[in-house]
VMD Tcl script that draws the C-alpha trace (Angstrom):
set ca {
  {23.90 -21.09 19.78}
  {23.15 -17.41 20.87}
  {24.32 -15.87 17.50}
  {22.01 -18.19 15.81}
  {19.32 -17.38 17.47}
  {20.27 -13.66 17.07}
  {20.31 -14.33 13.56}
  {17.16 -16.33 13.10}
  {15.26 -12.95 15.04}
  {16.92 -10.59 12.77}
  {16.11 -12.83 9.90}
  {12.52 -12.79 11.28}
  {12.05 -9.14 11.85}
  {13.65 -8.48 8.28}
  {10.58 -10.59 6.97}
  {8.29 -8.89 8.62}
  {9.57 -5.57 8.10}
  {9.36 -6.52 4.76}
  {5.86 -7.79 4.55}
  {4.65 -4.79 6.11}
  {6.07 -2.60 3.49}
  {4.54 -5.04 0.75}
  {0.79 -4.09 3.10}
  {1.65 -0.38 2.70}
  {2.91 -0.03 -0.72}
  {0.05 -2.46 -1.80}
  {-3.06 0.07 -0.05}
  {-1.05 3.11 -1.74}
  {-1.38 1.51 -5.18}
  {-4.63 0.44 -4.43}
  {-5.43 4.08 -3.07}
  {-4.24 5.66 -6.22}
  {-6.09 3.58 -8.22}
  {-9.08 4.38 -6.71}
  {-8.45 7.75 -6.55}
  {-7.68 8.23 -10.21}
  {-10.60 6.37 -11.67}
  {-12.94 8.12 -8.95}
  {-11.71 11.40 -10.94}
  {-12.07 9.98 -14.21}
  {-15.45 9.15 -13.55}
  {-16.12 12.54 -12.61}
  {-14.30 13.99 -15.39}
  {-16.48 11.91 -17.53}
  {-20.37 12.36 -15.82}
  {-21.77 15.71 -16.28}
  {-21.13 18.33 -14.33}
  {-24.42 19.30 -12.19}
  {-22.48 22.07 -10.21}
  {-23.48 24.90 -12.48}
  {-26.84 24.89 -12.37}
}
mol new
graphics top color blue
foreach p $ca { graphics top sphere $p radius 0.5 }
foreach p [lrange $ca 0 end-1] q [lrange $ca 1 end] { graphics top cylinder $p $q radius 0.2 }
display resetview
């Protein structure tokens, strides 16, 4: 009964583990994303800087 309940924990934390990395590599996609249209956009609007 003990190495089943091991299991089910490991089997638990392995989930989890795993849904956290989902979280992470999901706000890193989402952060690129934004990042790369945020310099599109400014590679598109005119440049004001030089005035």
């Amino acid at each position: 009964m003990q190495i089943i309940s091991l299991l089910c924990n490991a089997e638990e934390k392995a989930r989890e583990l795993m849904a956290q990395e989902r979280q992470h590599n999901e706000h890193l996609h989402d952060s690129m994303l934004s990042r790369s249209s945020q310099e599109v956009e400014a590679s598109i609007a005119p440049d004001d800087t030089h005035k």
